[in-house]
C-alpha positions as CSV (number, residue, x, y, z in Angstrom):
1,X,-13.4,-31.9,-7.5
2,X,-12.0,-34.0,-10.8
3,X,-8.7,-35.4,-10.7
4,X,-6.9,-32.7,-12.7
5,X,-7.7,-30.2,-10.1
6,X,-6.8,-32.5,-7.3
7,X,-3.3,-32.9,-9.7
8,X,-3.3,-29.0,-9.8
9,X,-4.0,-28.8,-5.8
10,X,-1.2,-31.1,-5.2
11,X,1.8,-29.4,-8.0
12,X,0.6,-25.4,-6.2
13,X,0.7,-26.9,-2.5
14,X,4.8,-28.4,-3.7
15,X,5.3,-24.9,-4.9
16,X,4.2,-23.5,-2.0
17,X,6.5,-25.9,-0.1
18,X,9.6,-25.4,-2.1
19,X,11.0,-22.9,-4.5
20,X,12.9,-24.1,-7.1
21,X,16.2,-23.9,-5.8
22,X,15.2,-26.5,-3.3
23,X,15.1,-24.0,-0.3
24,X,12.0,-23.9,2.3
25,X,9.8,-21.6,1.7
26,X,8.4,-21.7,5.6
27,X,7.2,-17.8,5.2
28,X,6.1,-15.9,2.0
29,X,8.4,-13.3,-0.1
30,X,7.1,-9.6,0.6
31,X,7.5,-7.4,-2.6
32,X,8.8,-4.3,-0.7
33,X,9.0,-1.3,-2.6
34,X,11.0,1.9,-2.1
35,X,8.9,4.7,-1.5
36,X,12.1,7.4,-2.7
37,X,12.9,8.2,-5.9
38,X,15.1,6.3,-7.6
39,X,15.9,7.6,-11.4
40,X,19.2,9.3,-10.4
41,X,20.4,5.6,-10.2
42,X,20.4,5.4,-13.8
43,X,21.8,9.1,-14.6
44,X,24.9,8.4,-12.3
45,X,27.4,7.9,-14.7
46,X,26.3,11.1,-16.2
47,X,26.5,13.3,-14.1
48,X,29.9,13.9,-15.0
49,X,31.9,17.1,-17.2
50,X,31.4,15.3,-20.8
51,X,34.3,17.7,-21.5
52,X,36.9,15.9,-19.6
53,X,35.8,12.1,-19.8
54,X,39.1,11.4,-21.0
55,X,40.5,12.8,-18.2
56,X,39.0,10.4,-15.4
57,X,41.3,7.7,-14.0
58,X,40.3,4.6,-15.6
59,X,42.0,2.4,-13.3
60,X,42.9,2.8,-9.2
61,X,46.7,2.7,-10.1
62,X,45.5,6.4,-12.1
63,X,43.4,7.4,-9.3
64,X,46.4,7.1,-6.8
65,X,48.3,9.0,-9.3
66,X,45.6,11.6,-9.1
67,X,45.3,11.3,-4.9
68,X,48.6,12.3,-5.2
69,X,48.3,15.0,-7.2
70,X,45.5,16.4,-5.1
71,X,47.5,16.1,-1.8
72,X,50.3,18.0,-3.2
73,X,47.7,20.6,-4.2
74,X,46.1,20.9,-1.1
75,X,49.1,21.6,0.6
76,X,50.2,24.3,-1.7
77,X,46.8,26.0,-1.7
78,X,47.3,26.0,2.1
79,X,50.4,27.4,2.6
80,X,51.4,29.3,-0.7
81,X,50.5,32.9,-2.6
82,X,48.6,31.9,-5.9
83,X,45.5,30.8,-4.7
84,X,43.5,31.0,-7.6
85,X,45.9,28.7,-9.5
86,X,45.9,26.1,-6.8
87,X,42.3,26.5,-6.2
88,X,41.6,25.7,-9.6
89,X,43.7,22.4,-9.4
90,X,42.5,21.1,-6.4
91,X,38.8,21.4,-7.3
92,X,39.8,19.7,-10.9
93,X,41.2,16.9,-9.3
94,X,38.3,16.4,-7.2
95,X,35.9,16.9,-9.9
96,X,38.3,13.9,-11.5
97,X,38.0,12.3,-8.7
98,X,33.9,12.0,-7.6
99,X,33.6,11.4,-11.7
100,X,35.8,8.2,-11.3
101,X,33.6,7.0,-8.3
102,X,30.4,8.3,-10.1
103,X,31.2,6.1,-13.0
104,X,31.3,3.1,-10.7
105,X,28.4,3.9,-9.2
106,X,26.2,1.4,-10.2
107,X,28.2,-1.2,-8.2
108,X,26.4,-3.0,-5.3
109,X,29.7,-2.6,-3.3
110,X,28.8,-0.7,-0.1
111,X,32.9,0.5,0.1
112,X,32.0,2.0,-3.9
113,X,29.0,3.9,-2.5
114,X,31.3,5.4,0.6
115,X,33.5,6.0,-1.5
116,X,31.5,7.8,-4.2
117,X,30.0,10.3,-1.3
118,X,32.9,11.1,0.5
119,X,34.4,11.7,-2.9
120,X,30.9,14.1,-3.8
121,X,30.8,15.7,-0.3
122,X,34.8,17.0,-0.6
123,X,33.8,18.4,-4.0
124,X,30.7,19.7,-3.1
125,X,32.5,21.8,0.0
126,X,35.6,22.8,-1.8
127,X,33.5,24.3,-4.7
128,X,32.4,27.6,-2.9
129,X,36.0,28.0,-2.1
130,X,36.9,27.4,-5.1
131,X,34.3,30.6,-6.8
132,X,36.1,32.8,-4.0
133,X,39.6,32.6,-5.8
134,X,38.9,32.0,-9.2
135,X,38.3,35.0,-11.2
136,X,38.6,33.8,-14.8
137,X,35.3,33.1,-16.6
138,X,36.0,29.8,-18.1
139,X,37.2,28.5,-15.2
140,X,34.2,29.5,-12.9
141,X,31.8,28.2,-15.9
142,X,34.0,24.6,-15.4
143,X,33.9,24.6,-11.5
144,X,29.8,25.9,-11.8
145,X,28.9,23.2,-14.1
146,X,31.3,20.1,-12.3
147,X,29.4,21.6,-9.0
148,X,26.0,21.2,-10.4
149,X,26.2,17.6,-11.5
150,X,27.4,16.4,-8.2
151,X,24.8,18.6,-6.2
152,X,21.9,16.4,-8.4
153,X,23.0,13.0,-7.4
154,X,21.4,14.2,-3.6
155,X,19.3,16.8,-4.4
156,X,18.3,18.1,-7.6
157,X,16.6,21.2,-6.8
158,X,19.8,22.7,-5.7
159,X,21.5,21.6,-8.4
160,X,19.2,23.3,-10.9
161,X,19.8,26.6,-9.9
162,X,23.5,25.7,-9.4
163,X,23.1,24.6,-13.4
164,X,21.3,27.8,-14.7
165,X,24.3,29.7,-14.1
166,X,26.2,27.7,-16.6
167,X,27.0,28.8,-19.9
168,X,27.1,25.7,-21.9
169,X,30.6,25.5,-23.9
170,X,29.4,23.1,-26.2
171,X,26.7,20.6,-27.7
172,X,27.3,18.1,-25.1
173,X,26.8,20.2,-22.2
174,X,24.0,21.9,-23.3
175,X,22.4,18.6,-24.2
176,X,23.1,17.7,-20.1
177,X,22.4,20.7,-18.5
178,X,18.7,20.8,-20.7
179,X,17.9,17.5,-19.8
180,X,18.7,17.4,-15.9
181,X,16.7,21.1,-15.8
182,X,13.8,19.4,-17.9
183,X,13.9,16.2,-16.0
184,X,13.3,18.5,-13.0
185,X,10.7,20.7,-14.4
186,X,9.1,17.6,-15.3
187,X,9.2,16.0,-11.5
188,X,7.6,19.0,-10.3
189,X,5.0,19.2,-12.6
190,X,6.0,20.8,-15.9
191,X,4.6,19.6,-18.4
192,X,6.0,22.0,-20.7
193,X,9.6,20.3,-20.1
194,X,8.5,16.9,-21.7
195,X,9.4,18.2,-25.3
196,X,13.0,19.4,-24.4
197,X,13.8,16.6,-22.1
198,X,12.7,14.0,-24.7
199,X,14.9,15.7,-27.4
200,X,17.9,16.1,-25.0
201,X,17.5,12.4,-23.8
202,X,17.8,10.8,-27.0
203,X,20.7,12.4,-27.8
204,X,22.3,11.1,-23.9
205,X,22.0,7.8,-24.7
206,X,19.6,4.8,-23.2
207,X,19.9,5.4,-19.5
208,X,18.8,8.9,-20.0
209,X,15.7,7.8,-22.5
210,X,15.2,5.5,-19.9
211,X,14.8,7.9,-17.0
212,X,12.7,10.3,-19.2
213,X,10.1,7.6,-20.0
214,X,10.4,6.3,-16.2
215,X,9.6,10.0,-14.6
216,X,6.9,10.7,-17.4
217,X,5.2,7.7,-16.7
218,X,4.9,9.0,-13.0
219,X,3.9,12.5,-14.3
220,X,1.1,10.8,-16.2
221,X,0.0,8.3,-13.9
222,X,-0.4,11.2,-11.7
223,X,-2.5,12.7,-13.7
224,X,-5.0,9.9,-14.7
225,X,-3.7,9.6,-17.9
226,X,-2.3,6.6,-20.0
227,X,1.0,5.8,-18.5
228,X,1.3,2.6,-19.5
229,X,3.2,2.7,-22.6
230,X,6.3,4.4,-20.8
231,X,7.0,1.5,-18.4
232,X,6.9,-1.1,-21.9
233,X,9.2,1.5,-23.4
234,X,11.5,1.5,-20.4
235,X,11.7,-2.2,-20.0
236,X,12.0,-2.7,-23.7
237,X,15.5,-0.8,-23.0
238,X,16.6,-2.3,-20.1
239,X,18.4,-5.2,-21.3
240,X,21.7,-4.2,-21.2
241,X,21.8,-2.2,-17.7
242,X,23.8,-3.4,-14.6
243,X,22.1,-5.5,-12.1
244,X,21.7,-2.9,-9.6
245,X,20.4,-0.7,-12.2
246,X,17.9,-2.9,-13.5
247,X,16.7,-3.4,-10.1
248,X,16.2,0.8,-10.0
249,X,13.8,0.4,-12.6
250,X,11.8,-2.4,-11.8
251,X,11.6,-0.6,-8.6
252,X,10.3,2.5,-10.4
253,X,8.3,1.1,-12.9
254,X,6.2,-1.1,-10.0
255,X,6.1,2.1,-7.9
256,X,4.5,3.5,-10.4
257,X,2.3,0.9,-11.7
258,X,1.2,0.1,-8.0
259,X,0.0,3.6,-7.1
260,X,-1.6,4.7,-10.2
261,X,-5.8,4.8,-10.1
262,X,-6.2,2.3,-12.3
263,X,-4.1,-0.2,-10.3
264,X,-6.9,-1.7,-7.2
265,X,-4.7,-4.7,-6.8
266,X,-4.9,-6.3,-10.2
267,X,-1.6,-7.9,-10.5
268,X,-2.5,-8.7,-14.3
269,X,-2.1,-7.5,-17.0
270,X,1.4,-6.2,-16.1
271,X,2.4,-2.8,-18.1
272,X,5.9,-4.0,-18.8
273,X,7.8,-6.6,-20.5
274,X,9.3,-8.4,-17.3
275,X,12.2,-10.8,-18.5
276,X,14.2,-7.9,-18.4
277,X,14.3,-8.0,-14.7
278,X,14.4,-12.0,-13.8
279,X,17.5,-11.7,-12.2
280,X,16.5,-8.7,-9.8
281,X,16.2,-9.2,-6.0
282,X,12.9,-8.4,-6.4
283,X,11.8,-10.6,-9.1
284,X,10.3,-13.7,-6.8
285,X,8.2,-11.9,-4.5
286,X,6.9,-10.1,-7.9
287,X,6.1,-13.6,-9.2
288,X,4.6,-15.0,-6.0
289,X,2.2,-11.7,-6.2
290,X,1.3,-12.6,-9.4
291,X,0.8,-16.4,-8.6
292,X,-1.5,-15.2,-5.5
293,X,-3.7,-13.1,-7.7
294,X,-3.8,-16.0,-10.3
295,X,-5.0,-18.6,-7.2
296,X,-7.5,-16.1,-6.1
297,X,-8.9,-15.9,-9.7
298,X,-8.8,-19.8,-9.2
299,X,-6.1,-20.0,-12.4
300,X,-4.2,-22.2,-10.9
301,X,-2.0,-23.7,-14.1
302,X,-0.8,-20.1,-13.9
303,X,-0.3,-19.9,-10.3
304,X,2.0,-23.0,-10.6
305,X,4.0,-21.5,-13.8
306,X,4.7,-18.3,-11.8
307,X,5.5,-19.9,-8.9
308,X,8.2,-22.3,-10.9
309,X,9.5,-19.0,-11.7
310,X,10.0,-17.4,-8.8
């Protein structure tokens, strides 16, 4: 062995040692990977009426306005004659309310999350209730279309045929109601949806283009075919997401990269730009794979820059 690979032996086995924040590294980082979906991170603040974005409390001292509202509403609906009227505005402010939570959704904040499904779950009870008073048609098409976009942050299937009965009042919501019913289509093997999701998703902004090039890349990849391209697209994207939601899509995109046919353990070359997610959780025990795979391919200049990167 010459002195530079003595040198290299020597900087990999100080790596090994220490990570660059100085901390022991007695045991290695496990990459562990989510084996759930994880796209409806990324639609989360969609799912929402794009009719009444205004309305949504943009601050807690409006959502306690709009608690207030609701408990005065509740009340009445319980104990007074014009339960259709009452019925309507308890399920709006409810509808306000899980759209509030839904917009902070992408928060790490375990009290956000509780907050957001208690907030879903109320709706998602009170909306049957809600059909069994109100008559008028515009009002049912509201309460139907509010009711479908919280039934997809759990389960989308439901939520789909909760959807088809909407009669889109606009351009916005058709946009949003095509794309979630593509998006489906598309998870369960469609391929027919791909056309009208991608139109719909471009005009929904990046974290629905985002989630359209995420789930195709699955569709493909479980197909044998060239899936590749859709992860580069989707990290090429991904630069100005939330932590938590960048996360979502590393997750997704490594998911997919991992169990594809073509994958048999080669860590390299990886199928997406990856300095979109060097902040993730995730990110060192990525790079430690990679350094692994570079020492077994007896690289180990690489191994050493991957490791002084994780």
């Amino acid at each position: 062995m010459n002195t530079r690979s003595i040198l290299l032996m020597y900087s990999l086995a100080l790596c090994l040692l220490v990570w660059p924040d100085g901390s022991s590294q007695a045991e290695p980082r496990v990459l562990r990977l989510e084996g759930k979906e994880l796209g409806n991170r990324l639609l989360l603040p969609l799912l929402v009426d794009p009719s009444r974005l205004r309305e949504i409390p943009q601050n807690e001292t409006a959502l306690k306005a709009l608690n207030e509202t609701l408990a005065s509403d509740k009340k009445a609906f319980a104990t007074e004659d014009r339960k259709a009227f009452y019925a309507k505005r308890v399920f709006s402010s409810l509808s306000l309310k899980a759209s509030y939570w839904l917009r902070q959704a992408n928060a790490s904040d375990t009290l956000v999350i509780d907050a957001r499904d208690k907030a879903l779950l109320e709706l998602l009870n009170f909306a049957p209730v809600a059909l069994k008073f109100v008559k008028e048609s515009d009002q049912r098409q509201e309460i139907q279309l509010s009711w479908g976009l919280s039934q997809y942050v759990k389960n989308p299937a439901s939520a789909v045929k909760t959807l088809t009965k909407v009669n889109p009042r606009n351009s916005s919501e058709r946009d949003l109601t095509t794309y979630l019913m593509a998006l489906q289509r598309l998870r369960n093997g469609d391929a027919g949806a791909l056309s009208h999701l991608e139109a719909s998703s471009s005009r929904l902004g990046k974290q629905a283009s985002i989630t359209t090039a995420l789930v195709k890349a699955q569709y493909l990849s479980s197909r044998k075919e060239n899936y590749r391209p859709e992860l580069l697209y989707a990290s090429r994207l991904c630069q100005e997401l939330t932590a938590v939601q960048k996360e979502a899509v590393f997750q997704q995109s490594l998911l997919t990269w991992t169990k594809s046919s073509d994958f048999k353990g080669q860590w390299e070359p990886v199928p997406f730009q990856v300095n979109c997610f060097q902040k993730t959780a995730s990110f060192p025990a990525f790079m430690e794979e990679l350094a692994i795979f570079a020492i077994n391919l007896g690289q180990l200049d690489k191994a050493i820059a991957y490791y002084q990167q994780a």
